[in-house]
Residue, then its C-alpha position, 0 to 999 in steps of 0.5 A: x340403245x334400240x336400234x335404229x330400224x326399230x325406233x322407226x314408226x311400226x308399219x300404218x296397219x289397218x287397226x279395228x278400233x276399240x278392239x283392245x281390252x284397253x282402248x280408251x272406249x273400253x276403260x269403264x268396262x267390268x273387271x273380275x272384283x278382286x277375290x272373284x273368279x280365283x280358282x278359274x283365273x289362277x288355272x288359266x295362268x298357269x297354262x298362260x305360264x306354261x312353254x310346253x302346254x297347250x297353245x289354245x285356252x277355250x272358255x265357252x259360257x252363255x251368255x252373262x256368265x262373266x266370258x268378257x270380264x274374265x278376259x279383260x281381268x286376264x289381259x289386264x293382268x298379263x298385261x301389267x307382268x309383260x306377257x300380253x303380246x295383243x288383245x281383240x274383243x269381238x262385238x257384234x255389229x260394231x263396225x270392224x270389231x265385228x268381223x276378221x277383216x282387220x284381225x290379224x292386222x290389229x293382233x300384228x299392230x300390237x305384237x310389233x309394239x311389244x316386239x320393237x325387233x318386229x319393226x324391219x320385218x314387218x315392214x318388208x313384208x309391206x314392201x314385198x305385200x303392200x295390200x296384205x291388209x286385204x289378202x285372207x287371213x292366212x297371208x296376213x296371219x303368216x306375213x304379218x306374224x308368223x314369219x316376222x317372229x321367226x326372224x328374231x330372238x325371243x326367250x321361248x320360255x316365257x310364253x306370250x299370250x294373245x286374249x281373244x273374247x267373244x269369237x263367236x261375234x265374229x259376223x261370219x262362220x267361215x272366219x271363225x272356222x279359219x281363225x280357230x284352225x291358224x290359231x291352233x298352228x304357231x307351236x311351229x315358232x321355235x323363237x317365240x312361243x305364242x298362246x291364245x286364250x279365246x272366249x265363246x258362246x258354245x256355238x256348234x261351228x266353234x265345238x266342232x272346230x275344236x272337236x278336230x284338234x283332238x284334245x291339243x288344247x284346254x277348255x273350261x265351260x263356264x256353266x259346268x263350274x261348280x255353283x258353290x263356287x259360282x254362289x261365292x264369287x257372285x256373292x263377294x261381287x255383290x258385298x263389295x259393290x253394294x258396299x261401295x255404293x253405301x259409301x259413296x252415298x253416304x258421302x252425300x246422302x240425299x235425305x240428309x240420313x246416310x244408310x246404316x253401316x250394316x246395309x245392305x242386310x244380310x237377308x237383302x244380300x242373300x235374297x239378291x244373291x239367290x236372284x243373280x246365280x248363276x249370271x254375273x251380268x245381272x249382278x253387275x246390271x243390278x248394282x249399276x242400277x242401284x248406285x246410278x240416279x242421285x235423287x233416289x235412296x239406294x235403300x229403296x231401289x234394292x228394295x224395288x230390284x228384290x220385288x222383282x224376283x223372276x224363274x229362269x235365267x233368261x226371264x230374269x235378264x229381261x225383267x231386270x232390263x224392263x224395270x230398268x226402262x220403266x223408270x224413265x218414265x218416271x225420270x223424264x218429265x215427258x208423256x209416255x208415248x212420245x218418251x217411248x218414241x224418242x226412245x226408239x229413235x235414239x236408243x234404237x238407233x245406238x242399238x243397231x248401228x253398224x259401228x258406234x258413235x259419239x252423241x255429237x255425230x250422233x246428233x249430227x246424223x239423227x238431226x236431234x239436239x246433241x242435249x236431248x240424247x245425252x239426257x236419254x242415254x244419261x238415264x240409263x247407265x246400269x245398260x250403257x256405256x257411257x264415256x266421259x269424253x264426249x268424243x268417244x263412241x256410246x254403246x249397250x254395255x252387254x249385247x243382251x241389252x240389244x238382243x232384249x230390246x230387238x227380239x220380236x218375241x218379246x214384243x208383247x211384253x216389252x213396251x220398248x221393243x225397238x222395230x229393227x227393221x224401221x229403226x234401218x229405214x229411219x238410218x237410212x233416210x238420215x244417213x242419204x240427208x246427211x250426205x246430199x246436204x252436208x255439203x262434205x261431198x264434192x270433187x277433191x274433198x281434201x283439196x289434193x294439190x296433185x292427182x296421183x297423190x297417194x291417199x297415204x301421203x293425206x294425213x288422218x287429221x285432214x281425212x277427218x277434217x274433211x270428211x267428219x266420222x258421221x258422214x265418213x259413218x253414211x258413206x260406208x253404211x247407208x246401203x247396209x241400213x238400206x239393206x236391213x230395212x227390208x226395202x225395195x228401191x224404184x227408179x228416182x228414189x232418193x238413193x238414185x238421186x243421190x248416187x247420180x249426184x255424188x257417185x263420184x264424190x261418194x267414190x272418193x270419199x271411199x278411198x279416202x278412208x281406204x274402202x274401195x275394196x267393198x264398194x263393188x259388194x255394197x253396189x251388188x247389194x244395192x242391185x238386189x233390192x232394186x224392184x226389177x219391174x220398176x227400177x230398169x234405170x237405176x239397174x243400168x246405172x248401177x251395173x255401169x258403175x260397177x264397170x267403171x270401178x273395175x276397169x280403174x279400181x287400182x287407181x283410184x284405191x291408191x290415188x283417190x283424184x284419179x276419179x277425175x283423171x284416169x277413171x273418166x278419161x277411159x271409161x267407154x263413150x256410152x258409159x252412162x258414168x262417163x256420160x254424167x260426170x265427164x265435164x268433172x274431167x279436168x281441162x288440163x288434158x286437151x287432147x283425149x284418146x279415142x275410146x271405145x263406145x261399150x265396155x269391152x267384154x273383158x270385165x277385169x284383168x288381174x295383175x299379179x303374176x310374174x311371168x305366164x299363167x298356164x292355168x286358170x279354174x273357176x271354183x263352182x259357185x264362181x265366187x272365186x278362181x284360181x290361177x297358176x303360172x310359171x312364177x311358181x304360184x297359184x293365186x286365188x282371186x276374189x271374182x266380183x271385185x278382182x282382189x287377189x285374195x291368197x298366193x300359194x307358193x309351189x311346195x317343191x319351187x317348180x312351175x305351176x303347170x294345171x290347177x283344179x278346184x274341186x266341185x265342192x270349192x273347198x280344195x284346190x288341186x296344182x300340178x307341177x314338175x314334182x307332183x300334185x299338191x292340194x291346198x284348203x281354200x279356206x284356210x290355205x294349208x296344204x293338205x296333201x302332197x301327192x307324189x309318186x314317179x317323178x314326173x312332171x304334171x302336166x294337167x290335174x282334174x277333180x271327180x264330181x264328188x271331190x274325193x277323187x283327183x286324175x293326172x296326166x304326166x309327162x311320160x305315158x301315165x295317167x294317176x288316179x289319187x284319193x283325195x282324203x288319204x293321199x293314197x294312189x289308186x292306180x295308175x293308167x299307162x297310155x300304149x306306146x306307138x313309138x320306141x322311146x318310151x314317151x308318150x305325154x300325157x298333155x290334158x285330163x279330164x273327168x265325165x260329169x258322172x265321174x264314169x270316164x276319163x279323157x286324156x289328150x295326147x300328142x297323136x289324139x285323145x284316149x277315154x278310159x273307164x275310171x273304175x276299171x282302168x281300161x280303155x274305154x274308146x281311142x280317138x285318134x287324131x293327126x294333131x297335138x291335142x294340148x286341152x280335152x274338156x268333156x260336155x256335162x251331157x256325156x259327151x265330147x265336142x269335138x267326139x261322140x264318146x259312146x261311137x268315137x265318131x266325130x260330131x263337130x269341128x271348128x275352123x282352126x283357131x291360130x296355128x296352136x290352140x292350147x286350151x278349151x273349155x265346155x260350158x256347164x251346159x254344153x251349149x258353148x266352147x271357148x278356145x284359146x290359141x296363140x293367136x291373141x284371141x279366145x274364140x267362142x263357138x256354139x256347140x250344135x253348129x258349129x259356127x264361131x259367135x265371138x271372138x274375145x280380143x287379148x293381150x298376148x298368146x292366150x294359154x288357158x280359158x274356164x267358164x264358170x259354172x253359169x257360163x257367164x263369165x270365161x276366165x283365161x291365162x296368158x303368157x304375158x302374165x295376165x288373169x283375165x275374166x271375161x263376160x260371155x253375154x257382152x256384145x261384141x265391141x267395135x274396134x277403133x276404126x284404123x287400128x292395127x290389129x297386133x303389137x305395135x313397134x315403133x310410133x313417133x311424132x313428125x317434127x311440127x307434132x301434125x303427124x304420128x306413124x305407127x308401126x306394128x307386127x300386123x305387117x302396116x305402117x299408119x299415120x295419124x293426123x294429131x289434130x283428128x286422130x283420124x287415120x291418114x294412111x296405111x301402107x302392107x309392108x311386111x318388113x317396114x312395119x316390123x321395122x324397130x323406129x319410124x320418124x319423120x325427116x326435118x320436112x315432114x316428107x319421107x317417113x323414115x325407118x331402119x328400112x329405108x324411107x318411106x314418101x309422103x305426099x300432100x295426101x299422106x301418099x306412101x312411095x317406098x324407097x331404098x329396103x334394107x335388111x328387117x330388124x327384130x321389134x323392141x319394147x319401151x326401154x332404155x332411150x324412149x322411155x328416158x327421153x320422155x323422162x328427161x323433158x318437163x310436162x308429161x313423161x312415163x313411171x318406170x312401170x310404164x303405170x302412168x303418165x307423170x307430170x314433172x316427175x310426179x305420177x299424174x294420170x294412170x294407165x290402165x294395163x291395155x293402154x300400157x306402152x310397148x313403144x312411145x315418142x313425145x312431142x315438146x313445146x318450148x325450143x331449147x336452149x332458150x327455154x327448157x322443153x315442156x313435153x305436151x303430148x305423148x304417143x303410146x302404141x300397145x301390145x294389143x295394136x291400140x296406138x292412142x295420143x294424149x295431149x296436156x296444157x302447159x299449165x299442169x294438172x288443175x286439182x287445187x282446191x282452189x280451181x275446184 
């Protein structure tokens, strides 16, 4: 009997689909004839065999020698013995097959089907990650299959074996780079013993990949195998193959003669052997060739294939794929010129297709007959994979029938030379006609009953239904088609039409199929080929959308209807996305509250976080930042989209004080209360743990050339590491003023030329010659300096370095300011304090140009290096990046301007109050939302409830009462003793659970409509307090609560109002 947990469905992992040697696409793919490949297949079982031998095989070959076949000969067979644990064959340019992003989910997939003990931990490791599938390859690596196969009982002695081919068609290096070195790490699994067997052209990243592991795998190279051995194998393939086809033909010979049972001749054969050595390709493309087509003598084809005997091995390829090409014109009884036009269209089309399909979507994307391609590509079945189901995916057999037919080199002497670039602007156009009049793309495509439906609660079957896979195909790809034309786009071009027709539905068609992650990249690739003097208006629209997908990228990724709802809803008033599909929003909600006119300069915040972020850094080519927090975790982010790409956790479990990253983005540096550890960004290992007195790191930075790392401690020293060896180079002990012993060291920082070094002290600042260890200049200073950054002129703002004299100083920010930052080019300083904000201060002048507002107290702050975008930390766990050249936005007139801690509605709903920690007391005409009164009372405000009497003519608190006239007139009355302010919790947030109509999710995420998740919150519009107003009077009818009061910790008080009809997202009403 399996346990029950096991017969559970495995986990919905995100699959690459084709990539097993066995998917059903892939069942005509070659396999080694039997006898062929003995001696080099038998090695490799043995090491497939073997628990003490090497975890890595590599077999590297160019290209036709046979990699692939081995592989799938190799899996087939492991496979049928039960040792295959999973299989994944790269293919260029074929949608996720030809990248990593879905490696390791794909390789997970199929583990945990030959594992079924896998289920339970695989699944926790979805509950406690729920978007590992997007996290990089090292997370998913070990969550996915590392950790999970820690956790059972496997017989290590039976080995289990993962085949990968073709890794070198994996579409970026750096993942290969990644792949090869986690590959090379499971030896660690004492349970269960894994090995890899991985295929590859010798490309030079994959040679010095291995050339690091210093001989701890096996290799073979396929082109050093002996060439008698070669000669035998090709030889015996040759036999059989030809063989089968006489005995096929002459089953039913077209002339009425069958073939003699010695044929081919021995002379034939050997002269066909001497052309193949040493590709097996050509082999295997020559007998396809003579067994296809009935109407022709297999006789005569041999025949034509001998004539064409060619020199070297690539020439011989390519003469053997132009003969092939030239018998259609011999076969289809069309004019040469229009056969080769056609051709180029619908085989240049398959070519260069990001992802395969079927003739049928085929046709429906190329507006072409479903028979007239069907007839082309029937013609050519020596060179492509043509699948019985008409329903599967039509391919090249080989990738070196597309690089033949693509190569401009060979322009002149191909006359079917496919023009890359035109066949993706011929895609292009047809992939924006099917998407403007296929009528597939529309509001609530699948005909969502709920808005906060989770797209994974929609069934693929319906998905498919609605969004077939040649539209589901234009959706993902028209941008990449757009891309590789060549193009420049213009104001009122067809993508600019199409995208302020459907951007929406477009939108929603991407989460649908679980794609939202890439639409801020596809965007930034459309921008780029916008012709900057002729396209200002689709640049704006564009750079609008991306705001509007980040400020609500993690609704409408789970529930794709929040578009309509949530997205809409609090994009700014001047969105020019708000501005063009606002009217899609749904009228359900009557009430809306008031949002800003702008975007705010906050471009993202990051969620992740469990408790204070102390640190934040942005790597040098902005491309991603790393954080650090008392959650004892550093996270790193993917800036453009704000996806958490990798969580490293701390090595020792100790608070994550400081992270640095070096100049090279290649190692990220953290400090901690053990030490300093340092971890690859690439492949996420730790490289170095770096300790040595015990004390608690309080800051770490990087030399310029990354070779170097300085820390300041918590005692009174600062240490100097080499990066490469782990060695400490020395140590710096700050002079003591006082007599015990203590001295921190809060903050640390290198010159740009990596000459100096400045740190911050609780008494000033010290700089010190980095190669001598002396002190280089003491500026003293009667405050708490927690943050020291040096200018990239050598200089410190506030300090001259080379007179120690002060240049500048800024009006105090707060009453504790805990970090700064210098612009890459020294012209701006951020600072943050614990007073809510960042500010931004010109260097030269000193004068304060903006003041960036935040949630919480604010612990740290980065520039990038263009100074563009300033990252900050705070302690309400919060990452946020923030844009410098953004116009300040105008506050919401009235608002208060820090945490709110009591609102309520009057008894007749006309009124709301609001108390806040900014020391005021308002109320609010619903009807309006237009502010009717604020009165300073420093206890009042701070008071923990405020309602409204019966009447509506006192406002009372925990203070005393509050008089309101026919003006909204404050008179107060009676004080009483301040009480402490208090979150949303307990009684407010289960009042407004209790009632029917809207209420609150118990993460405070949304705003729910009888239970279900109806309109998400983003996390500045998240309740600190909240009161409810109902209609309906029990007990003669249950309450239906209709609108809801929110205050915020930013001071934001907002109301939002529903019609008692429920959320109209039936496919019916729309």
């Amino acid at each position: 009997l399996v346990p029950i947990d096991q017969k559970i469905v495995p986990p919905d992992l995100p699959i690459a689909a084709g990539a097993e040697y066995n998917a059903y696409e892939n069942r005509h793919d070659p396999k080694c004839h039997p006898g062929t490949r003995k001696d080099l297949l038998d090695q490799i079982k043995k090491w497939a065999n073997d628990p003490h031998g090497e975890s890595i095989f590599w077999l590297s070959g160019k290209a036709g020698t046979g990699k692939s076949t081995i592989s799938r000969t190799l899996a087939e067979s492991l496979n049928i013995e039960g040792k295959l644990s999973a299989s994944f064959f790269f293919k260029r340019d074929e949608g996720d097959r030809s990248n990593a992003s879905r490696f390791f989910t794909t390789i997970a997939a199929q583990i945990l089907a030959h594992i079924p003990q896998l289920a339970k931990h695989v699944r926790d490791a979805l509950v406690v990650n729920p978007t590992i599938h997007r996290r990089v390859m090292k997370e998913q690596f070990e969550k996915l299959i590392i950790e999970p196969l820690s956790k059972v009982h496997y017989d290590p002695s039976k080995p289990l074996v993962v085949v990968v081919d073709a890794l070198d068609e994996c579409s970026l290096e750096d993942d290969v780079r990644v792949i090869i070195f986690l590959l090379s790490r499971p030896k660690s699994v004492a349970s269960v013993r894994l090995k890899f067997f991985l295929t590859s052209r010798p490309h030079a990243v994959i040679h010095r990949e291995f050339a690091k592991m210093k001989g701890a795998f096996k290799s073979e190279i396929l082109d050093m195998v002996d060439e008698n051995i070669i000669e035998r194998d090709i030889a015996a393939f040759l036999k059989s193959g030809l063989a089968d086809i006489r005995d096929d033909y002459n089953l039913y010979p077209t002339g009425g003669e069958s073939l003699p049972a010695d044929w081919p001749s021995e002379r034939d054969l050997q002269s066909l052997i001497a052309i193949a050595i040493p590709l097996f390709i050509f082999a295997a493309t020559a007998c396809l060739f003579i067994k296809a087509g009935k109407p022709d003598d297999p006789e005569e084809k041999l025949k034509s294939v001998l004539e064409h005997r060619v020199g070297s091995q690539t020439s011989k390829l390519d003469e053997m794929y132009i003969f092939i090409l030239k018998q259609l014109l011999v076969h289809l009884a069309i004019p040469s010129d229009q056969m080769k036009k056609d051709f180029r269209v619908i085989i240049g089309s398959i070519i260069v297709l990001f992802d395969p399909l079927s003739t049928t979507c085929l046709a429906q994307l190329l507006q072409i007959p479903k028979r007239k391609i069907d007839i082309m590509v029937g013609q050519l079945p020596s060179v492509m994979n043509i699948p019985s189901d008409k329903s599967a995916p039509v391919r090249p057999l080989h990738l070196s029938f597309r690089d033949f037919l693509l190569d401009s080199e060979k322009r002149e002497i191909n006359p079917f030379w496919v023009d890359k670039a035109e066949t993706h602007e011929l895609l292009l156009t047809k992939c924006l006609e099917l998407l403007l009049g296929s009528g597939h793309l529309k509001t609530n495509i699948c005909g969502i009953e709920m808005p906060g439906t989770p797209r994974t609660d929609i069934s693929s079957q319906k998905i498919l239904e609605c969004l077939p896979s040649e539209v589901q195909y234009a959706c993902l790809y028209w941008i990449h088609h757009l891309k590789e034309s060549g193009l420049s786009i213009q104001d009122g071009d067809q993508a600019h039409h199409f995208l302020e027709d459907h951007f929406l539905h477009w939108l929603e068609a991407l989460s649908l199929i679980g794609r939202v992650p890439e639409s801020i990249g596809l965007l930034d690739e459309l921008e780029r080929v916008v012709d900057c003097t002729k396209g200002a208006e689709f640049t704006k629209f564009i750079r609008d959308a991306k705001r509007f997908i980040l400020n609500s990228r993690s609704a409408i990724e789970v529930a794709p209807l929040q578009l309509y709802y949530s997205a809409l809803l609090f994009a700014p008033q001047n969105s020019l996305i708000r501005g063009r599909f606002g009217e899609q929003l749904d009228s359900w909600i009557t009430t809306k509250p008031t949002i800003e006119h702008d975007w705010s300069p906050c471009l993202q915040t990051l969620d992740g976080h469990r408790d204070e972020v102390n640190s934040v850094a942005f790597s040098h080519d902005s491309k991603f930042l790393a954080s650090g927090s008392n959650d004892r975790t550093i996270k790193i982010w993917d800036t453009a989209t704000g996806s958490l790409q990798q969580t490293f956790e701390s090595h020792d479990g100790d608070w994550v004080n400081s992270v640095a990253i070096s100049h090279d983005s290649k190692l990220v540096a953290s400090g901690t209360s053990e030490g300093i550890d340092v971890w690859d960004v690439a492949t996420g290992s730790l490289k170095q743990t770096l300790r040595n007195s015990g004390d608690s790191v309080k800051s770490v930075a990087f030399s310029q050339d990354s070779a170097i790392i300085v820390s300041g401690l918590d005692c009174h020293i600062i240490e100097i590491w080499d990066v490469t060896n782990g060695f400490l180079k020395s140590r710096l002990q700050v002079p003591l003023k006082t007599t015990d012993g203590r001295r921190p060291v809060q903050a640390v920082a290198f010159s740009r030329d990596s000459k100096l070094i400045v740190s911050g002290l609780a008494d000033g600042l010290l700089v010190w010659d980095a190669t001598t260890g002396s002190v280089h200049k003491t500026l003293d200073d009667d405050d708490y300096v927690l943050s020291v950054a040096f200018s990239h002129d050598s200089t410190i703002k506030v300090y001259d370095v080379a007179t120690g004299t002060l240049k500048q100083k800024f009006t105090r920010h707060g009453t504790f300011v805990y970090g700064v930052a210098i612009s890459h080019d020294s012209k701006l300083i951020a600072s943050a304090a614990n007073s809510w904000n960042i500010k931004i201060w010109d260097t030269t002048t000193g004068q304060l140009m903006q003041a960036l507002r935040c949630g919480g107290t604010v612990t740290s702050v980065a520039f990038s290096h263009d100074s563009k975008l300033i990252a900050s930390g705070s302690k309400d766990h919060a990452v946020k990046i923030w844009d410098t050249t953004a116009k300040p936005i105008k506050t919401i007139e009235g608002s208060h301007t820090s945490r709110i801690n009591s609102v309520a509605f009057s008894e007749n709903a006309a009124f709301v109050a609001s108390a806040s920690e900014d020391e005021e007391v308002k109320t609010w005409d619903t009807a309006t939302w237009s502010l009717q009164k604020s009165m300073m009372s420093i206890n009042m405000a701070r008071s923990v409830t405020v309602s409204f009497d019966v009447a509506c003519s006192h406002l009372l608190t925990e203070l005393g009462s509050i008089k309101l006239t026919a003006s909204a007139n404050f008179d107060n009355e009676e004080p009483f003793d301040a009480q402490a302010g208090s979150e949303v919790g307990s009684e407010s947030r289960e009042a407004a659970m209790l009632y029917r109509g809207c209420g609150l999710s118990l993460d405070n995420s949304w705003i729910t409509w009888n239970g279900n998740n109806a309109l998400w919150l983003p996390p500045e519009y998240r309740p600190y307090c909240l009161d409810v107003s109902s209609s309906g009077s029990p007990p003669i009818a249950p309450p239906t609560v209709t609108m809801i009061t929110i205050g915020c910790r930013s001071g934001r008080v907002f109301l939002i109002g529903f019609s008692e009809s429920g959320p109209s997202s039936s496919s019916k009403l729309w």
